[in-house]
KEKE-3310 file (N, C-alpha, C; in steps of 0.2 Angstrom, whole numbers, plus 5000, padded with zeros to 4 digits):
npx = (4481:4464:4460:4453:4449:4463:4461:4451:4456:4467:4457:4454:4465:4466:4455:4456:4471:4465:4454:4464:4472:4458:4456:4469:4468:4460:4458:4471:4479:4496:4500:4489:4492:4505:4501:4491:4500:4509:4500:4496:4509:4511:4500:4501:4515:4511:4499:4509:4517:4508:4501:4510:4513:4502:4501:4513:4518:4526:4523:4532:4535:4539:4552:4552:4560:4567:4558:4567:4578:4574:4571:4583:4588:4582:4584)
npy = (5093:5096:5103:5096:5085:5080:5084:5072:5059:5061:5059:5044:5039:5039:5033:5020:5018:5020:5007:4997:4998:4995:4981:4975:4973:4962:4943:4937:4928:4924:4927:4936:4943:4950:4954:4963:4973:4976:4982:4994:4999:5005:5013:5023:5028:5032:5043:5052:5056:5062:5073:5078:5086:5090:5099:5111:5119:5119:5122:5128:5127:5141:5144:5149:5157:5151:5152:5155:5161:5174:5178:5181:5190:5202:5207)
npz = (4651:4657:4673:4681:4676:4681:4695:4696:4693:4706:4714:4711:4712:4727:4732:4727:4735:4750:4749:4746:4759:4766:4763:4767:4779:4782:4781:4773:4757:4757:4745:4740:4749:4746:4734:4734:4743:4733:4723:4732:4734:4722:4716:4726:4724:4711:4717:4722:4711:4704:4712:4712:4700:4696:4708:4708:4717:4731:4750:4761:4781:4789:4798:4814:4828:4843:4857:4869:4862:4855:4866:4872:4865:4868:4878)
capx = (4475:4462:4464:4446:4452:4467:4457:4446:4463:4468:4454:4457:4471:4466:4450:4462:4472:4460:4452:4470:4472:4455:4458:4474:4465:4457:4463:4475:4483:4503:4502:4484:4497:4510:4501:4487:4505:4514:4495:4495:4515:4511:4497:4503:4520:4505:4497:4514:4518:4503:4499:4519:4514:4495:4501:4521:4521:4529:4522:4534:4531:4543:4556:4554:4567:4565:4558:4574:4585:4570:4570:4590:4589:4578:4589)
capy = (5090:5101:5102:5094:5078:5080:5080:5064:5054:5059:5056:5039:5035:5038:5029:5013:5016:5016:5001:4993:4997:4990:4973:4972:4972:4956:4939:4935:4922:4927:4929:4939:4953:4953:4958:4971:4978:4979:4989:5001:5006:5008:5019:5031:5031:5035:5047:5056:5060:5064:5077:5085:5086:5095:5104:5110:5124:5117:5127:5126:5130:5148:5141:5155:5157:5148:5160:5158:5165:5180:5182:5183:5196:5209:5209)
capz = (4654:4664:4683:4685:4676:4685:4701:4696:4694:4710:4718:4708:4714:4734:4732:4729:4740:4755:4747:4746:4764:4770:4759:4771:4786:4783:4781:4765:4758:4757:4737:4739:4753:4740:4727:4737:4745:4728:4720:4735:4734:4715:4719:4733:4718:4706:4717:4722:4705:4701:4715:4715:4694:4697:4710:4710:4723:4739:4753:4769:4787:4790:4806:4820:4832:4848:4864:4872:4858:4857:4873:4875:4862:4869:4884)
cpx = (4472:4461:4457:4447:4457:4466:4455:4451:4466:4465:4452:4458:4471:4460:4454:4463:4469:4457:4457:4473:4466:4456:4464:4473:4463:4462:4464:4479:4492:4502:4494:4489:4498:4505:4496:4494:4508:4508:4496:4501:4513:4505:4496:4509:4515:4503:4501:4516:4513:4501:4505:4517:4507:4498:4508:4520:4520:4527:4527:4534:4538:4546:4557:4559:4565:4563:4564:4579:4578:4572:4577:4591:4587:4579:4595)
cpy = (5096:5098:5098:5084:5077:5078:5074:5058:5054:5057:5047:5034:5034:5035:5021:5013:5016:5010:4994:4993:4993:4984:4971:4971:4966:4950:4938:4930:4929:4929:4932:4946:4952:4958:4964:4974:4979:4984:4995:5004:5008:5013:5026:5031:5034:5041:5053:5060:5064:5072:5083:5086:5094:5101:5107:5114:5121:5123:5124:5129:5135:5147:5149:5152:5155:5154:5162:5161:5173:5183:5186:5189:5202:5211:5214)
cpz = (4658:4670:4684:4680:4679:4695:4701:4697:4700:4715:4715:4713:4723:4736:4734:4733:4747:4755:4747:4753:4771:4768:4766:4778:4788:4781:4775:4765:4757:4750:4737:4742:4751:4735:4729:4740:4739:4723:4725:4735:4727:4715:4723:4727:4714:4709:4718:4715:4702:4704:4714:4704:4694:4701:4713:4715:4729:4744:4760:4776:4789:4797:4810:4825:4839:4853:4869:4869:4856:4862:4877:4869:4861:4874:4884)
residu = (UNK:UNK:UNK:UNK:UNK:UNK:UNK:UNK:UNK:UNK:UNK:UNK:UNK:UNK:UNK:UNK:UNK:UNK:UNK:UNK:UNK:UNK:UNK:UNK:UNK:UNK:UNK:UNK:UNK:UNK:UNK:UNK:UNK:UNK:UNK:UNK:UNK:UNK:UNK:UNK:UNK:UNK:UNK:UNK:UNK:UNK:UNK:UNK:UNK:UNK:UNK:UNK:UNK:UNK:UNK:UNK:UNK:UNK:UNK:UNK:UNK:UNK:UNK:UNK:UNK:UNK:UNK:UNK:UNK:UNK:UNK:UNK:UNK:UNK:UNK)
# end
């Protein structure tokens, strides 16, 4: 699939869900929540696979060393 359909789906998928969180805002019956909470986790599952599928490389944040252990080892 190319990356620009790829995009359009997950812009999709986070359209819903902001649409599936304002609906929650308002008044629901009990069987109206159930079913917008059980579309919104299908959705955010939907758009997680979709984004860790589009975009595999994890980027993570490089843990530096506190300033006290610096500090006590330029002593």
């Amino acid at each position: 699939m190319m990356i620009d359909e790829e995009i359009a789906r997950i812009r999709a998928h986070r359209n819903n869900i902001h649409r599936y969180r304002r609906l929650l805002k308002t008044k629901l019956s009990d069987v109206e929540r159930q079913f917008i909470e059980r579309r919104l986790s299908e959705e955010s599952s939907a758009l997680a696979a979709l984004t860790s599928r589009t975009f595999p490389i994890a980027f993570t944040v490089p843990q530096f060393p506190s300033t006290q252990g610096a500090a006590g080892a330029s002593s």
